[in-house]
GUNUTOR-783971 format. One line per field, with one value per atom (N, C-alpha, C, CB): residue number from 1; residue in three letters; atom name; x, y, z. Coordinates in steps of 0.001 Angstrom, whole numbers, m for minus. Atoms other than C-alpha are relative to their C-alpha. Glycine has a CB too. Layout:
k	NUM,... .
r	ALA,... .
a	CA,... .
X	X,... .
Y	Y,... .
Z	Z,... .
end
This chain:
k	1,1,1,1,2,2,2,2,3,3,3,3,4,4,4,4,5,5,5,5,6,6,6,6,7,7,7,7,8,8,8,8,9,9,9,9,10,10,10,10,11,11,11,11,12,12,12,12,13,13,13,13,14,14,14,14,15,15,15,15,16,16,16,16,17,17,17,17,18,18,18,18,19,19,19,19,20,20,20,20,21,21,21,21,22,22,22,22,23,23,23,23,24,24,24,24,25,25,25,25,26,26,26,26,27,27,27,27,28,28,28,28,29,29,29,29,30,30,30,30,31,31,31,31,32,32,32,32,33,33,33,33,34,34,34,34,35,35,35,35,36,36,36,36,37,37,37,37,38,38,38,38,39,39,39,39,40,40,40,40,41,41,41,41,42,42,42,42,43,43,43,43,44,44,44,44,45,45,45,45,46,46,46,46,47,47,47,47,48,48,48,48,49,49,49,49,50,50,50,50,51,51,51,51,52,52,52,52,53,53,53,53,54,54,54,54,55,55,55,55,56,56,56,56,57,57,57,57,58,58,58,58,59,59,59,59,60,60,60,60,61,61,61,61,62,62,62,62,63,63,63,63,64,64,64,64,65,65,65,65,66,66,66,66,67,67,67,67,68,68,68,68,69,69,69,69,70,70,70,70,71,71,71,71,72,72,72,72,73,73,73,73,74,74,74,74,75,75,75,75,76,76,76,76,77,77,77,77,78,78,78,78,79,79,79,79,80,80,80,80,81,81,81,81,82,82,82,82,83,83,83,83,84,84,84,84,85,85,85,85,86,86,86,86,87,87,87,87,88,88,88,88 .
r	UNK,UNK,UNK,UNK,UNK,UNK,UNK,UNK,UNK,UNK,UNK,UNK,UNK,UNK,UNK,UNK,UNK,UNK,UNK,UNK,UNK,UNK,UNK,UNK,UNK,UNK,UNK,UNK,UNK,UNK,UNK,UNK,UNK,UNK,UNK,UNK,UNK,UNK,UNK,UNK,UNK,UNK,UNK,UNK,UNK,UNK,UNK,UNK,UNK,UNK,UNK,UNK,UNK,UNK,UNK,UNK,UNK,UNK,UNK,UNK,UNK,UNK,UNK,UNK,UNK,UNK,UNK,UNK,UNK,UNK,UNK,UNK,UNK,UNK,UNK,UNK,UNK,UNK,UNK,UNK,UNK,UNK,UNK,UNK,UNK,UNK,UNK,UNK,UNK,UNK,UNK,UNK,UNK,UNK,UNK,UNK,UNK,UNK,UNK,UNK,UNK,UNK,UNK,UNK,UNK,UNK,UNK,UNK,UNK,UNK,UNK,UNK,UNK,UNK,UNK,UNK,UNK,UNK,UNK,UNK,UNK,UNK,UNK,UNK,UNK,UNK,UNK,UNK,UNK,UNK,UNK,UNK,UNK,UNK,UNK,UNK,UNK,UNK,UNK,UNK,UNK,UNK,UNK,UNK,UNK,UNK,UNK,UNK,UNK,UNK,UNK,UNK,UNK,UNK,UNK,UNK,UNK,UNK,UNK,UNK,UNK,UNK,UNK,UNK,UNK,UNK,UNK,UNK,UNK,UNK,UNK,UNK,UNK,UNK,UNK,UNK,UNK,UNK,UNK,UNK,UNK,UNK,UNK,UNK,UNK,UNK,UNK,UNK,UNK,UNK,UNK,UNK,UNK,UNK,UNK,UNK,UNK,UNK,UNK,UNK,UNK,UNK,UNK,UNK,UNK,UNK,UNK,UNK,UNK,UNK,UNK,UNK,UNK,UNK,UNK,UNK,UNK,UNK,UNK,UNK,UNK,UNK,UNK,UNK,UNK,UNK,UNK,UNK,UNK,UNK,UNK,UNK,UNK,UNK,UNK,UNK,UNK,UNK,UNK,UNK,UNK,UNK,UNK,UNK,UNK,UNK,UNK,UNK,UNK,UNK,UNK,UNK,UNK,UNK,UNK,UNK,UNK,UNK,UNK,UNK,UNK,UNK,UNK,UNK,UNK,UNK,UNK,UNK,UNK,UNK,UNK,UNK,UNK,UNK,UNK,UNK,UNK,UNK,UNK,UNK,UNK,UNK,UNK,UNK,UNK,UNK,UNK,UNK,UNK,UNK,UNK,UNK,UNK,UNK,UNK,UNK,UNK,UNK,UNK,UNK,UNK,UNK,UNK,UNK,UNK,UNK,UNK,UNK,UNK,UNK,UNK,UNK,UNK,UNK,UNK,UNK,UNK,UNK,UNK,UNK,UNK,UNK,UNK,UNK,UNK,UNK,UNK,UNK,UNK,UNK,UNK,UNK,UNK,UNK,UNK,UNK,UNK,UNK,UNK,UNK,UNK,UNK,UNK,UNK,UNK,UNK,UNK,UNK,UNK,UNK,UNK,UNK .
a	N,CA,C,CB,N,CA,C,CB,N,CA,C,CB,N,CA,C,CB,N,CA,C,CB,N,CA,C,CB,N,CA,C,CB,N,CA,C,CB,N,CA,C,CB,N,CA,C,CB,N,CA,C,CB,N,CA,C,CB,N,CA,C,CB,N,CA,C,CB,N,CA,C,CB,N,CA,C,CB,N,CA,C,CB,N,CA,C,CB,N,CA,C,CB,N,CA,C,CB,N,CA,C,CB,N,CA,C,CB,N,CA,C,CB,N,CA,C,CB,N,CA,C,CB,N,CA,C,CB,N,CA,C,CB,N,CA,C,CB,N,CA,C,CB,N,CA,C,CB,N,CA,C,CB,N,CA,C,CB,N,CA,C,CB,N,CA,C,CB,N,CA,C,CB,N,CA,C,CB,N,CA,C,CB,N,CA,C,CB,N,CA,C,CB,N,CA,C,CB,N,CA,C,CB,N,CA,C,CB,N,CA,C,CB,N,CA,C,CB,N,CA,C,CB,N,CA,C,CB,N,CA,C,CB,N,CA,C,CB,N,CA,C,CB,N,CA,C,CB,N,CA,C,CB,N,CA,C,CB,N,CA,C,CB,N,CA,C,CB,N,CA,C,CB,N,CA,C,CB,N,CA,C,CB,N,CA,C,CB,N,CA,C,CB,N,CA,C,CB,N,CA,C,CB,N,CA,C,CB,N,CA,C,CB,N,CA,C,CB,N,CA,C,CB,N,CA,C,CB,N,CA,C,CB,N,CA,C,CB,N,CA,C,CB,N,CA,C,CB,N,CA,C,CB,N,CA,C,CB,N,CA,C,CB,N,CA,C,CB,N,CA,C,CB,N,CA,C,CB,N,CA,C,CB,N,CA,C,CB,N,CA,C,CB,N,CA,C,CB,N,CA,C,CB,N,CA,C,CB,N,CA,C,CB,N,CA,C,CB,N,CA,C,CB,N,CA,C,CB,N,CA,C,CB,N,CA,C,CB .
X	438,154581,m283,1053,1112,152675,1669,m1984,m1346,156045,m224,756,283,153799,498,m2228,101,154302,1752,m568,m1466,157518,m10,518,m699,159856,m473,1933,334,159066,550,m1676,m1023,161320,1301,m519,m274,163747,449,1809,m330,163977,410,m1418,m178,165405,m209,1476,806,163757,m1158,m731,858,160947,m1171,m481,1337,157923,m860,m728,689,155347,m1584,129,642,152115,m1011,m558,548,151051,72,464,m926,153662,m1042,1478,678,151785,m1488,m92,1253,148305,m239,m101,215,149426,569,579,m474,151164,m1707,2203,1279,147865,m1363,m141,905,145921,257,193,m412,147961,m733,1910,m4,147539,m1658,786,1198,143611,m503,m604,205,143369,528,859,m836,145840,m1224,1467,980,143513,m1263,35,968,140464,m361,m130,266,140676,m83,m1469,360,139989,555,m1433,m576,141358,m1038,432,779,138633,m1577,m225,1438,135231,m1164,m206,1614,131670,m787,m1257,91,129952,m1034,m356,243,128386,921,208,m1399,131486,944,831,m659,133441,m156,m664,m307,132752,553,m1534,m1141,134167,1240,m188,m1275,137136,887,m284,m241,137434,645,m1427,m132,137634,1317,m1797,m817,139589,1565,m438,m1127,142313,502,m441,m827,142478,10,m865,m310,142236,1491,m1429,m1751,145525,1025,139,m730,147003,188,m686,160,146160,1360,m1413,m670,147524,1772,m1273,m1629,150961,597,258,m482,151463,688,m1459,m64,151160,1303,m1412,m689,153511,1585,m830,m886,156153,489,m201,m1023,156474,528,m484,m433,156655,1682,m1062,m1463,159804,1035,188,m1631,163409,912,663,m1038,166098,1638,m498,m1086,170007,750,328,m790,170765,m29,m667,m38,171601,m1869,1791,1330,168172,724,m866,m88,167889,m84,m1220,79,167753,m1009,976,911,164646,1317,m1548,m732,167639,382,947,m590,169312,m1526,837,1431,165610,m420,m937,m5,165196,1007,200,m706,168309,m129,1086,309,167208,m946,m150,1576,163932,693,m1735,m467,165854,184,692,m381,167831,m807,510,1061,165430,m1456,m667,483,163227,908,m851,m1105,166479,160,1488,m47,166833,m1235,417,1418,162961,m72,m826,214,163405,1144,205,m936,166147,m397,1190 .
Y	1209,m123242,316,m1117,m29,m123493,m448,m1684,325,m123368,m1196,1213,823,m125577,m1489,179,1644,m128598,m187,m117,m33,m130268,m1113,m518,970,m132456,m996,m5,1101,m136024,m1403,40,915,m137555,293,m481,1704,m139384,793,m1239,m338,m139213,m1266,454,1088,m141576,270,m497,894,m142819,367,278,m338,m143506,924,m1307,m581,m140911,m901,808,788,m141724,109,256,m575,m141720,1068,m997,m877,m139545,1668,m282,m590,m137171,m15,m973,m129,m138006,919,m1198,m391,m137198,1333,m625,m1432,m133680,422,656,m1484,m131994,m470,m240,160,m133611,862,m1273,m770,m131611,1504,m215,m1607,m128359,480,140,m708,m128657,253,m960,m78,m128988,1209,m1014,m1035,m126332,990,m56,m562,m124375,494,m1101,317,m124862,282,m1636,m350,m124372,854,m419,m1153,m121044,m364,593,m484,m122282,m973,240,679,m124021,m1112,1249,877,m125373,80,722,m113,m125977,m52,m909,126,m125494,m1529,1466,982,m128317,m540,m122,93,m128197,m1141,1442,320,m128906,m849,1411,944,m131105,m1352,m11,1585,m134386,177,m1055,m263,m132803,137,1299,m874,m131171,m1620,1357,1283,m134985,m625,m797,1087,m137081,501,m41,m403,m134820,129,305,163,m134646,m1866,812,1518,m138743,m86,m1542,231,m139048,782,865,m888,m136523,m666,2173,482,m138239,m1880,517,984,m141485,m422,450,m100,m140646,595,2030,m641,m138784,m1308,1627,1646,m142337,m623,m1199,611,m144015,830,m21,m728,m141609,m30,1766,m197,m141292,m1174,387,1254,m145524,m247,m1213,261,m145308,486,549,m946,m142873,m939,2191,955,m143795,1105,m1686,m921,m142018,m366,831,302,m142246,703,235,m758,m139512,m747,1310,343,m140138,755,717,m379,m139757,1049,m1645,m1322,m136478,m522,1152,101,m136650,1144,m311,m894,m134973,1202,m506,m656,m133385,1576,m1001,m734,m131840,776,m1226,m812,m130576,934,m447,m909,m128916,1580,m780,m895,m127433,1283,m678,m928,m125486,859,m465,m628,m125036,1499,m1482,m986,m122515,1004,m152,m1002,m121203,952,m390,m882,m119748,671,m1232,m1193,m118488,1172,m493,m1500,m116560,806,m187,m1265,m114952,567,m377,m1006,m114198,1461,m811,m1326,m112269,1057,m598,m917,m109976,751,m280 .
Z	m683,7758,1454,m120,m1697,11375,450,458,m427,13765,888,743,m1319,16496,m1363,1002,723,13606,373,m2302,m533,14666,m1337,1976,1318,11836,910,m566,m797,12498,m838,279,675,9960,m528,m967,m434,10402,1707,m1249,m1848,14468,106,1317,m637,16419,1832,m525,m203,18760,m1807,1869,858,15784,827,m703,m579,16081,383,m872,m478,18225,m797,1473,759,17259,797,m801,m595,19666,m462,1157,1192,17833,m1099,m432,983,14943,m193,m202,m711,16292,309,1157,m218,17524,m1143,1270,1118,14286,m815,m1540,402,12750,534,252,m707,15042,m505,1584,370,14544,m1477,m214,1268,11105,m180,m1307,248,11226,475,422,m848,13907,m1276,1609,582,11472,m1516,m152,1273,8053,643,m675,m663,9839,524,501,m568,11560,1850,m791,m1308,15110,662,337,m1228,17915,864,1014,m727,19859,m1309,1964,721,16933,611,m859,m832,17932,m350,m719,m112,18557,m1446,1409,1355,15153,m1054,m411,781,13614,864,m396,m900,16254,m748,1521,625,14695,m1455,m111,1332,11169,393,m871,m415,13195,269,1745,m580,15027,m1343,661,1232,11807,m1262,m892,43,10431,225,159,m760,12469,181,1510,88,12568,m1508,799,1682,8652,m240,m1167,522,8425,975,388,m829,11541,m317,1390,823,9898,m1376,m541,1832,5896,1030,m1727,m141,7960,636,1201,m683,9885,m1161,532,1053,6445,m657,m737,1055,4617,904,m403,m696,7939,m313,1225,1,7439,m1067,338,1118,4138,m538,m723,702,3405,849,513,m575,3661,m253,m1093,m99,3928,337,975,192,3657,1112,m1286,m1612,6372,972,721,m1187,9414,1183,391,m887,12102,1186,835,m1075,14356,1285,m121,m666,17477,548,195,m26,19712,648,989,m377,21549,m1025,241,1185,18243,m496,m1324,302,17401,395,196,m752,20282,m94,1006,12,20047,m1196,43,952,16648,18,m909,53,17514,1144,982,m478,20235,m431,338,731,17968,m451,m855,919,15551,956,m1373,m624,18364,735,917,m377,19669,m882,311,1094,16211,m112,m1487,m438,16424,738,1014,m1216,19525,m253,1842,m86,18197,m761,m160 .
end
């Protein structure tokens, strides 16, 4: 999995959808090969990226869950971790 995509369920505070908007991006960028598209392809890359940022909105309100919600704090704190075991 793309490491830039961050978890986004269950958080508390709820995700934003700005949140939403960027792992939606990653993932298009990600599937796509490129980062910035030529302007050819920019209005596919565009539509794209809101249709998946769209359907992950829909799917984030939908679920439920019994756990307890993360915190961005506690997120952070892993996301550390596992780049400290990276670098060893």
């Amino acid at each position: 999995m793309c490491r830039n995509i961050k978890v986004l369920f269950p958080l508390d505070p709820t995700t934003t959808d700005e949140e939403i908007r960027a792992a939606a991006l990653q993932f298009v960028r990600k599937i796509s090969g490129t980062v910035k598209p030529s302007k050819v392809n920019e209005g596919a890359f565009e539509r794209a990226v809101e249709e998946v940022a769209e359907a992950a909105g829909r799917m984030l309100r939908a679920l439920e869950t019994k756990a307890p919600a993360r915190t961005r704090e506690e997120e952070a704190e892993r996301a550390r971790a596992r780049f400290a075991a990276r670098q060893r």
